[in-house]
One Martini backbone bead per residue (centre of mass of N, CA, C, O) as a GRO file, in nm:
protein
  116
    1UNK     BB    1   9.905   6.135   6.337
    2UNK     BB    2   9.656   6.060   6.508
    3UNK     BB    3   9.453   6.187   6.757
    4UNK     BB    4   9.361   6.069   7.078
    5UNK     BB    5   9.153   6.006   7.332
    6UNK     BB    6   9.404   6.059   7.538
    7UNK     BB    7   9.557   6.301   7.394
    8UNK     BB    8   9.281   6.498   7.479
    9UNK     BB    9   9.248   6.406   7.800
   10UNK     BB   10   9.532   6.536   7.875
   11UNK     BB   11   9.496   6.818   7.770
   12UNK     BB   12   9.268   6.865   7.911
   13UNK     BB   13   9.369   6.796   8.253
   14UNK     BB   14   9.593   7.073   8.222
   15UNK     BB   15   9.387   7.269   8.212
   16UNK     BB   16   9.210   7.165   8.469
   17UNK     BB   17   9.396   7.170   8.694
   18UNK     BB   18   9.425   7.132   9.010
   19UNK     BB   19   9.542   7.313   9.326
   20UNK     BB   20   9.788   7.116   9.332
   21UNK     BB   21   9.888   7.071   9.088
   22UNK     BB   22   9.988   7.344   9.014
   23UNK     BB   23  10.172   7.313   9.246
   24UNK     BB   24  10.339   7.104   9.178
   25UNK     BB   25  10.442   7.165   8.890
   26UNK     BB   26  10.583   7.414   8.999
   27UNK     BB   27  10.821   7.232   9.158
   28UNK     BB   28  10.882   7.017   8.901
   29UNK     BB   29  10.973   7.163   8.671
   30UNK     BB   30  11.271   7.273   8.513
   31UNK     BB   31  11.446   7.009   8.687
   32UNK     BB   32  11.418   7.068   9.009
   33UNK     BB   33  11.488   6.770   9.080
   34UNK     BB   34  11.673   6.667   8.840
   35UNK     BB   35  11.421   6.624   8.670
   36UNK     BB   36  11.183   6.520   8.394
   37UNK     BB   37  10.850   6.629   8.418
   38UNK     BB   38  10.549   6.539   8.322
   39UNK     BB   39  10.186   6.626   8.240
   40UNK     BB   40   9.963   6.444   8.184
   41UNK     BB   41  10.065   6.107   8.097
   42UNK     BB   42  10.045   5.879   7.914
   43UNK     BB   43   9.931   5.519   8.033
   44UNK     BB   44   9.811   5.305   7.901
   45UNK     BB   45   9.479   5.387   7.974
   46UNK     BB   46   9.657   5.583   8.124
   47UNK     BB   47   9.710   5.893   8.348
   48UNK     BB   48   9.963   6.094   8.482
   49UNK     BB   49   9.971   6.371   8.638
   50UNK     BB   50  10.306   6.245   8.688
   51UNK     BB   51  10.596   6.206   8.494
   52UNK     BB   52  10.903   6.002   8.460
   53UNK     BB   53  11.045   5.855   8.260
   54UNK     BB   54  11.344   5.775   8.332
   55UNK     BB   55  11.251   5.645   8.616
   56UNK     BB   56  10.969   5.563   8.661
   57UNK     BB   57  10.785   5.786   8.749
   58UNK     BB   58  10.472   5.836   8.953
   59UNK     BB   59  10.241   6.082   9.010
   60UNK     BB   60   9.959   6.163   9.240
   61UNK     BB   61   9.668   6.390   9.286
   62UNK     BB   62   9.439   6.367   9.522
   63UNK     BB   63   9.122   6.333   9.581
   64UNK     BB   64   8.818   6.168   9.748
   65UNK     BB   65   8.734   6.026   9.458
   66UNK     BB   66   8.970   5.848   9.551
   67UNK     BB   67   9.128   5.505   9.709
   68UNK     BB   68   9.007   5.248   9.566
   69UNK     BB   69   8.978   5.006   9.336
   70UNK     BB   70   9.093   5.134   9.116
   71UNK     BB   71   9.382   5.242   9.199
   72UNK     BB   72   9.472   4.972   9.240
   73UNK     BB   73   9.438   4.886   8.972
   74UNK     BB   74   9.639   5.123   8.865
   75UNK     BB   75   9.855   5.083   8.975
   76UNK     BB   76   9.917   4.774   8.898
   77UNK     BB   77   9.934   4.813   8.631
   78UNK     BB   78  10.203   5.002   8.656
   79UNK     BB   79  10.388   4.829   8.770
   80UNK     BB   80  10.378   4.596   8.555
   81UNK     BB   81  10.508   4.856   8.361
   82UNK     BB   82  10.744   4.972   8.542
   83UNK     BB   83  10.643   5.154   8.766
   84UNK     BB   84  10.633   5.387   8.992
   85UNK     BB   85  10.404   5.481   9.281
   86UNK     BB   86  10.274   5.782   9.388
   87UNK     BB   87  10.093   5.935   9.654
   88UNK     BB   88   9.876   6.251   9.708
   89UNK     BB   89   9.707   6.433   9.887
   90UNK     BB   90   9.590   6.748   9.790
   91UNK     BB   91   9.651   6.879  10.090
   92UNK     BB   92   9.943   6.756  10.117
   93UNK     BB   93  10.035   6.945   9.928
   94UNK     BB   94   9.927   7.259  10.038
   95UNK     BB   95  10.068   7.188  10.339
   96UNK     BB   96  10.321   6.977  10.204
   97UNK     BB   97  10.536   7.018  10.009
   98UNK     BB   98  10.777   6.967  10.098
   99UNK     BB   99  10.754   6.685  10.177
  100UNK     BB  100  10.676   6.577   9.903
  101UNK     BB  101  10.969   6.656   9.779
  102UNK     BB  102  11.120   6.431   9.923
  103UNK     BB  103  10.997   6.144   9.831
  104UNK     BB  104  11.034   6.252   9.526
  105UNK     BB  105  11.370   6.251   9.588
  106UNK     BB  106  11.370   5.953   9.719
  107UNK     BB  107  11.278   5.820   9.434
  108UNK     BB  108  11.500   5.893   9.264
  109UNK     BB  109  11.735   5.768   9.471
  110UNK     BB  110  11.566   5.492   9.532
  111UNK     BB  111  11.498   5.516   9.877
  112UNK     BB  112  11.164   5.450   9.789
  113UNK     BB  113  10.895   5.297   9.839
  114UNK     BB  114  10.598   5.293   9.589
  115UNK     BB  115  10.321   5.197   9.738
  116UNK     BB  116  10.144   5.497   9.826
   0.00000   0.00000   0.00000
């Protein structure tokens, strides 16, 4: 099976990525919150930052270039294919990494609507 030009971009992705991004990354790997979760995980045509395939739930950690009418469209496409969406600014993963990742295990247990 030959490489696409999607998981091309998200091997460049998982290399470059912000330091909000390492740090959650480093919080939820080798499934600390009792999850699996992937990092830069394509679902097309979209990447999501971090994705837990089998609860169905996409992690985003953004920058200020973020909250637009394309994620809202990016959402939505998600919700569409049956994703739930969190989204977390940059400086919220760094300054309070405790709370994302409460927010992140009470949708693991169904318990947190993830609409952004």
């Amino acid at each position: 099976m030959a490489s696409t030009g999607i998981h091309d971009r998200a091997r460049r992705l998982r290399r470059d990525s912000t330091d909000a991004e390492r740090a959650l990354w480093h919080a939820l790997r080798r499934n600390a919150l009792g999850a699996n979760f992937r990092r830069q995980h394509p679902i097309p045509p979209y990447i999501a930052d971090f994705a837990c395939v089998e609860a169905r739930i996409v992690v985003e950690v953004d920058g200020g270039q973020h909250g637009g009418p394309r994620d809202t469209t990016r959402d939505a496409a998600m919700r569409a294919a049956g994703w739930r969406v969190l989204r977390f600014w940059n400086d919220e993963v760094l300054r309070n990494r405790a709370g994302v990742l409460t927010r992140i295990q009470e949708a693991l247990a169904g318990g947190l609507e993830t609409d952004g």
